[in-house]
N, C-alpha and C positions, 0 to 999 in steps of 0.2 A: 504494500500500500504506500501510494504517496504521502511524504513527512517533510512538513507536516500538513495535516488535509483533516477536511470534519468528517471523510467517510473514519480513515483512521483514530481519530481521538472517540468518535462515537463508539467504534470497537474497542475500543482497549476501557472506554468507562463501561460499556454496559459487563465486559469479563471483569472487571473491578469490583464491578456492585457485587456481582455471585463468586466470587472469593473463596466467602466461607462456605457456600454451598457444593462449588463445582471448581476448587482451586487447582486441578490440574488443567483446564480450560484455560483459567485467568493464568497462570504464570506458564504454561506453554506458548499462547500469545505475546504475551510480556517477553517473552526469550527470542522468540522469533523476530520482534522488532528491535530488542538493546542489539541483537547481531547485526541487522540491518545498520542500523545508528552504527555501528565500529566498523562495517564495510565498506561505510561510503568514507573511512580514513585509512584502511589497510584491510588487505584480504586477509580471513582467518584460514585459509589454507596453509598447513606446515608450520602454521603459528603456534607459539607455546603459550595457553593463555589460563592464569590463576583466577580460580572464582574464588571472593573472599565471602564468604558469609551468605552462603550461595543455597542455604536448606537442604531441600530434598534432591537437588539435582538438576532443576528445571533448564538453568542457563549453560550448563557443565554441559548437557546432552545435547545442547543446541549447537554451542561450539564445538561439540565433536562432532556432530552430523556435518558441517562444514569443512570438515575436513582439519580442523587445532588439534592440535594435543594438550587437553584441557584437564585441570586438577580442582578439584574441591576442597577448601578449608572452611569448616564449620565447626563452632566451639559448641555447640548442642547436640548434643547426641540424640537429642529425642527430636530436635528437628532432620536432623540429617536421615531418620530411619522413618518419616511420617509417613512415606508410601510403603511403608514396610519392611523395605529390606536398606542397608546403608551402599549408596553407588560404590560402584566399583570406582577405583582412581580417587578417594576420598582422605580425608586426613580431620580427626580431631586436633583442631588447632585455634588457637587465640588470633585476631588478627592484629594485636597489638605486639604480636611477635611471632612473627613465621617460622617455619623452620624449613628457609632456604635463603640459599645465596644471592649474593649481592647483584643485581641486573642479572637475573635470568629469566625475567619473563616480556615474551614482549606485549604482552597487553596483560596489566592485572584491573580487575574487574570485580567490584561489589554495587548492589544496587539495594538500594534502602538501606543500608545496613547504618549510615553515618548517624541518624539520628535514635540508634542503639545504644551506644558506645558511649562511656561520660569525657575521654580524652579524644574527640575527633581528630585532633591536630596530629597529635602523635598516632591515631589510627593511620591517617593521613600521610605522615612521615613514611610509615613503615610500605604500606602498599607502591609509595616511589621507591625507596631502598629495593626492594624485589625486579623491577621494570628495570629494561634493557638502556641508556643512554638512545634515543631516537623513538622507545617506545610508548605505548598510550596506556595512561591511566583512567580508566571510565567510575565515574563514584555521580548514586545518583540520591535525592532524600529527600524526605517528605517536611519539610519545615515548620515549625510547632506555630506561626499563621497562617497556615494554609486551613482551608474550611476540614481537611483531612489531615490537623496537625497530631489529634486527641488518636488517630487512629479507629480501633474497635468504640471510643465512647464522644469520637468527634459529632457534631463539633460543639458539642457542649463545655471542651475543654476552655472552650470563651470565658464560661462562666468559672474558669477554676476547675483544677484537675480533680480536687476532693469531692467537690460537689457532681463532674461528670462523673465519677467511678461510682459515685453513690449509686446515680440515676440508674446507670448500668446494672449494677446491682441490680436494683429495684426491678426494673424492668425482664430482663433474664434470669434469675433467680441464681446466677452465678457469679463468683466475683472477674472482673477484665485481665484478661493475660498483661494489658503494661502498667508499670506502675511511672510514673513521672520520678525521675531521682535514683533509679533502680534501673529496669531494663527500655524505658523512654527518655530523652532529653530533650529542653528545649535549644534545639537548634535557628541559628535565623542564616538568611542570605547574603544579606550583607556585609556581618562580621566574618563571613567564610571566604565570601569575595575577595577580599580585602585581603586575608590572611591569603587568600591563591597567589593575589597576583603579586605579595609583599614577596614570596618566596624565589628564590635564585636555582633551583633545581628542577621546575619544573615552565613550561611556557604556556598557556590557558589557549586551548584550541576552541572550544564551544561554551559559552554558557545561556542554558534557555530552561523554557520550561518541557519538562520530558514530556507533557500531554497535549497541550495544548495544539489547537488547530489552525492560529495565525498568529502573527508578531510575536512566536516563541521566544526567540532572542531579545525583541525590543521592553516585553515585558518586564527581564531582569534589568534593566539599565533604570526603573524609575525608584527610585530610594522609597520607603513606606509603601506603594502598591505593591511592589516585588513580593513584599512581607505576606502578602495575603493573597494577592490574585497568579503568582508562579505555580503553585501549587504541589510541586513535586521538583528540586532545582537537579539537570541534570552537567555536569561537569564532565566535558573531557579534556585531559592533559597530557601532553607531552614530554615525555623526562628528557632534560637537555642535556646535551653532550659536554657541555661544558657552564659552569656556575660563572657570575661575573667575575667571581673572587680569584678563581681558578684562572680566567683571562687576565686579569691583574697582575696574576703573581709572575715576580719575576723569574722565576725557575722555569715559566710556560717554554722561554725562547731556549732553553736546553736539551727539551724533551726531546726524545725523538733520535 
């Protein structure tokens, strides 16, 4: 499907609504198009590509169907096994510390996962440490003003996270898989922006909103709407071959 387009964004919201009902629907979709999104910057054929935080497998099998040699890292074991059995190529692992070498991947790839994690930054650090010099870093997340900030008890999380997890509550007779301070954060766009483009190791290839059906890009550029109408901020980045600090130094003219 053309991206970004309202046939497209219609689809991917209506397999978002049934999630909870028919989630192998919604994130085999979801997989098929973050592939697309990273193909129109580099083929995934022959590529080595790390899924960080990646569940049950949904984006791991995508990019293996394309032809990647694609690994899965997930620190939940009872996510990584919800279709029942745990993928083959899998690793229980932290993404705030992998267990791999320094630029070996060339595309690492986690999607939702940022507004997880209570250290994004250093989440962040680490997923570049992994990526090849030239290669792409894909990170994409749900921002806590987005109308889908609260997640499963949005968007009542407006009114306050204690009081949306109440309603929740109330409503389902269960209590919400996220708790705000625990396994949710409030994440925003702009202090992340900022932190992208402050950093010397990597160069910012795209920033828009993942769903959206027009002015995806132009969206994130207005300070305050961003916060609310992005609704899902997707990031892709390029890990550069060389830091400014690295062109500064005067050892550079030795090398070699």
């Amino acid at each position: 499907m053309k991206d970004p387009s309202i046939r497209r964004s219609v689809a991917l919201f209506r397999a978002f609504m049934g999630e909870q009902t028919d989630p192998d629907r919604c994130y085999t979709l979801l997989a098929h198009d973050a592939a697309d999104q990273l193909e129109r910057q580099m083929t995934l054929s022959d590529r080595l590509v790390v899924d960080v935080g990646g569940g049950p497998g949904h984006f791991t099998e995508e990019f293996r169907r394309r032809g990647a040699q694609s690994y899965l890292f997930e620190p939940d074991l009872r996510e990584l096994s919800a279709r029942g059995t745990v993928p083959a190529g899998s690793v229980v692992a932290d993404g705030y510390l992998l267990p791999l070498a320094d630029g070996v991947a060339d595309v690492c790839f986690s999607s939702n996962v940022l507004e997880h994690v209570a250290d994004p930054q250093t989440f962040l650090s680490e997923l570049i440490r992994v990526t090849r010099p030239g290669g792409l870093i894909y990170v994409s997340f749900t921002n806590w003003l987005s109308p889908w900030g609260g997640h499963e008890w949005a968007p009542w999380h407006y009114l306050g996270a204690d009081r949306a997890r109440a309603r929740y509550l109330r409503r389902t007779g269960r209590p919400a898989k996220h708790a705000l301070g625990e396994n949710l954060f409030a994440i925003h766009i702009g202090p992340t922006l900022r932190q992208v483009r402050a950093r010397e190791d990597v160069s910012l290839v795209t920033a828009r909103s993942r769903y959206w059906p027009f002015l995806a890009r132009a969206v994130t550029r207005v300070p305050g709407l961003r916060e609310i109408a992005t609704w899902n901020l997707l990031l892709i980045l390029r890990r550069r071959t060389e830091t400014a600090a690295e062109m500064d130094s005067p050892l550079r003219a030795t090398r070699g």
